[in-house]
N, C-alpha and C positions, 0 to 999 in steps of 0.2 A: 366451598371448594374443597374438593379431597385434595390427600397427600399425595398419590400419586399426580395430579396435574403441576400440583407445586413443583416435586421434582422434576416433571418435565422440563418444567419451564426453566428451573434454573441448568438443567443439566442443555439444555438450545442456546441459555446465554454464554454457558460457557464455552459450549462450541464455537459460539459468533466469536465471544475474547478469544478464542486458540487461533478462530480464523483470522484475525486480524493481526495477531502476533506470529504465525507461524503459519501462513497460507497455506507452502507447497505442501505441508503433512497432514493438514487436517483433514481434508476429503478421504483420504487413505484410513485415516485413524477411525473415522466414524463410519467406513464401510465393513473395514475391520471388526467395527466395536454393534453391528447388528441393522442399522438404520439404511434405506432402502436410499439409492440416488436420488429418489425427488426431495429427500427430506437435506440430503446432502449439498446439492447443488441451491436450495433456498437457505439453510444454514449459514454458509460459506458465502454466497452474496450478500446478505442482509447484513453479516460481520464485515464484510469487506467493502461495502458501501459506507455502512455507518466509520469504520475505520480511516477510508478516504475524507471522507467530509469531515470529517474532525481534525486528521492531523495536514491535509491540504488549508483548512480556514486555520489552523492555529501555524501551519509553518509561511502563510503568507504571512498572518498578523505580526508573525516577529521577524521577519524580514523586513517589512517595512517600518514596522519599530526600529531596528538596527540603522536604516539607511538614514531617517531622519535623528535620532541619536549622534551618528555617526558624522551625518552634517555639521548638527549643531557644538559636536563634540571640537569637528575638525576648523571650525572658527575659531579656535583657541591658536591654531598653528602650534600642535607640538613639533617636536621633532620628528622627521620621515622613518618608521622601520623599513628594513628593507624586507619586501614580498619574498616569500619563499614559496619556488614553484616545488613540486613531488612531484615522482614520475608517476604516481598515481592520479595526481591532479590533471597533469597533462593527459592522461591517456583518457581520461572523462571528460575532459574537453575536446578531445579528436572522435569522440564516442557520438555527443551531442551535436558537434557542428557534420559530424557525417551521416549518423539515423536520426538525428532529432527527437520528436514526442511520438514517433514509429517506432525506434529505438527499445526509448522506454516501457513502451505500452509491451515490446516482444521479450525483452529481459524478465517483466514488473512479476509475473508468477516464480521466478525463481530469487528474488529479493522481497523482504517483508511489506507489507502494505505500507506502516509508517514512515520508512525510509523513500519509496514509490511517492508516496502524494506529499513530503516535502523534496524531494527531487523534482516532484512536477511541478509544486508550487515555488520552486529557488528558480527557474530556466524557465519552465511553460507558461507561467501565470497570465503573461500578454496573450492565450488564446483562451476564450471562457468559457469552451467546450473540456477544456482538460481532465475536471473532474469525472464528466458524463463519458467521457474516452477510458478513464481507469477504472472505472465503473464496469464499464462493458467489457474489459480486458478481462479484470478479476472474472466475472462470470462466466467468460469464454474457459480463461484458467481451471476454473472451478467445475464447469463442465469437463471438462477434458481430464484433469484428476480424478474423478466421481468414476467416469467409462473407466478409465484405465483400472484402476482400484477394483471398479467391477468386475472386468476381466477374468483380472488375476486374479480376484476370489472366487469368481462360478468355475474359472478354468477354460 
């Protein structure tokens, strides 16, 4: 294998890791940085699917580690702390019981992917299309940033 495929490759993975830590900018960046929308709009998916499946399976897994933890913990009968609500909290609770996983899915391009599929996986999990919805979301995303980015750089 030459050195130039290597670099490719690592320079796609990287793109995938940008895309999954920093969605809304990556498309822009890599249209910026010379690479043609098809290359961007597959880039950006395949970072933000493999993103989803990873931190949707790892924020369900400890979620429900928590709950049974939390069970077995609360057999002890400590003592009650008292819940403390945030008007943040509230306002994410009036968010979810009024757009639901439609909500999410129309915010999910302007918050990071990892935040997105454990937000889907803490509230959505009871639907087991959720992942294959944030999935389709990001690529709509991804599309849409790719055009736009184009745009603004042919003029």
């Amino acid at each position: 294998m030459g050195e130039g495929l290597i670099s490719d490759i690592v320079a796609y993975l990287g793109w995938m890791l940008m895309s999954i830590l920093k969605f809304l900018l990556t498309p822009s960046l890599m249209i910026l940085a010379g690479y043609n929308w098809m290359e961007v709009m597959v880039t950006c998916s395949l970072g933000a699917t493999i993103g989803i499946l990873l931190f949707y399976k790892a924020g369900k897994s400890i979620f429900t580690w928590w709950k049974s933890e939390k069970a077995s913990f609360l057999n002890i009968k400590p003592p009650k702390k008292k819940r403390f609500v945030t008007k943040r909290k509230r306002q994410f609770i009036q968010f979810k019981k009024k757009y639901g996983l439609l909500g999410l899915m129309l915010i999910s391009g302007l918050i990071s992917v990892p935040i997105t599929a454990v937000l889907g996986a803490k509230y959505f999990s009871h639907n087991r299309y959720t992942p294959l919805y944030l999935i389709v979301t990001f690529f709509v995303w991804g599309t849409i940033g790719a055009f736009l980015s184009w745009r603004v750089k042919s003029g």
